[in-house]
N, C-alpha and C positions, 0 to 999 in steps of 0.2 A: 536149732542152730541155723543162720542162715547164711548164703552162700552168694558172694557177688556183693554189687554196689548199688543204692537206692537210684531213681533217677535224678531227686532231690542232689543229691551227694556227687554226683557225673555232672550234671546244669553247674552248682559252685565248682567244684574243678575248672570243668571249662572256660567259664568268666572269667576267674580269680588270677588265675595263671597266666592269659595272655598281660592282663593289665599289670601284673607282679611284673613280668618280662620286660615289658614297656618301660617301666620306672627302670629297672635294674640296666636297661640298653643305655638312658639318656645317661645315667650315672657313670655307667664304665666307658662310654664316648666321653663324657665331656672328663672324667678320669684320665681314659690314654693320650688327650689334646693338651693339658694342662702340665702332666707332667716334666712334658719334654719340654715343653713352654718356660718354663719356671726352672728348670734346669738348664737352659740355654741363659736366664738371665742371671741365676746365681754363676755360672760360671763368668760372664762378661763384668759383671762384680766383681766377682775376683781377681781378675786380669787388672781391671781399672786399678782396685785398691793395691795391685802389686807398681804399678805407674806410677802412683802417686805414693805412696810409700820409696820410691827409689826418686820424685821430686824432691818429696820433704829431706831426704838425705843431701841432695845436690843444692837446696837454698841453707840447709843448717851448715857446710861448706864454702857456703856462699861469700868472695868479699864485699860483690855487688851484683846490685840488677841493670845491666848498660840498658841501653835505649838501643844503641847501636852497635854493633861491632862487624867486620869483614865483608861491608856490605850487603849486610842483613841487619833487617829494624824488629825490633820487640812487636809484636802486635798480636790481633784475636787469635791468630793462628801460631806465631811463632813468639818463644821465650828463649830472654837468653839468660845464663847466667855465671857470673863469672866467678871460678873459682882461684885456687891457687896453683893448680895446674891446667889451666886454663877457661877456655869458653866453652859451657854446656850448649846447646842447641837444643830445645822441645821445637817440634813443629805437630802438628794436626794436618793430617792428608787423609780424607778421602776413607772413613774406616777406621786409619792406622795413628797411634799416637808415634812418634822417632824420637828419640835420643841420642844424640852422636857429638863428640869435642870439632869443634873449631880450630884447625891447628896455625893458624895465623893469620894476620889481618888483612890479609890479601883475601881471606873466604875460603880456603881451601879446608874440602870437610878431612875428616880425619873418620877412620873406620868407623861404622857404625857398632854402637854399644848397643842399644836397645829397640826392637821394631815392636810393640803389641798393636793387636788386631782389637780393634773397637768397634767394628760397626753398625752398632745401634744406641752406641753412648755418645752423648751430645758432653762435652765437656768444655766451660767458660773460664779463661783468668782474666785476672786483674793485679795490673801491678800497684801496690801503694806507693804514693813519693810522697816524701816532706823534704821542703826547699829543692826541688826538682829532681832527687834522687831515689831512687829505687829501697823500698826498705822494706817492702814484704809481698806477698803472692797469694791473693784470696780464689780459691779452684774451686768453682759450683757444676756438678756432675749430674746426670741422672742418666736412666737405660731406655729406649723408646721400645716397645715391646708392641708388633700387630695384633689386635684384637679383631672381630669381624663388626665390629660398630665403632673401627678407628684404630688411632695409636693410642698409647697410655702409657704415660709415664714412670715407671716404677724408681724406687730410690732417690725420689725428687728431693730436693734441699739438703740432702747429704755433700754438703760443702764441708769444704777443711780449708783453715786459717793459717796458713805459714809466715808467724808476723816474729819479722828478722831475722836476723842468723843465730845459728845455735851452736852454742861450743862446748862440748860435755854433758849435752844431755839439758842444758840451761838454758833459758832467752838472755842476750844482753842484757 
């Protein structure tokens, strides 16, 4: 019967084990980096898709898309759109998407309905017109997420087509 370890058997331990440790640190590093990574941009995804989900409600209400109203013009930044109780307002600021009615044509805002916090979503519309009028709202989205060799795009070309108004669930 023998008693202890070869020195054979002590040499592999010693080796085997720092290098096992090695592999298993860069794993669980780049594990505790990622997770909260990728849980910071599924949550910012969420938030968008709850945006644009309460857009698509406000053009399927929609009578039109003005160009103008109260002293505020349609553009990269700001959408307007008109319903039957009045004028929605989208703007883009700095992080934040807004939502709030236009209470008359003088400009005067009316309490804000909706603030979400976006700051790392890059979000584009476009209004469509035929014959100079406003008939639908094409919203091209993505999340810019820091990586340490840059930014990276996640959810890129997840755009939604809001083509015309909707009444029951239907297009025109």
């Amino acid at each position: 019967m023998r008693k202890g370890f070869t020195l054979v058997e002590l040499l592999v331990v010693v080796l085997v084990l720092p290098a096992a440790a090695l592999v298993l640190d860069r794993f669980f590093t780049t594990l505790m980096r990622d997770i909260p990574r990728s849980t910071r941009v599924i949550q910012e995804n969420t938030t968008l898709l709850n945006m644009l989900n309460q857009m698509c409600a406000d053009v399927g209400q929609a009578k039109r898309l003005p160009e103008s109203y109260g002293g505020r013009a349609s553009n990269d930044r700001m959408l307007l759109i008109e319903t039957t109780d009045g004028v929605i307002c989208y703007r883009l600021d700095e992080g934040r998407a807004r939502r709030y009615k236009v209470t008359d044509a003088q400009g005067q805002d009316g309490d804000e309905a909706r603030v979400w916090s976006l700051p790392n979503s890059e979000i584009v519309w476009q209004v469509w017109k035929k014959a100079g009028a406003g008939y639908a709202v094409e919203v091209k989205t993505h999340i810019k997420q820091k990586l340490r060799k840059g930014l990276q795009k996640k959810m890129i070309n997840s755009h939604l087509y809001f083509v015309g108004a909707f009444q029951g669930g239907r297009a025109r």
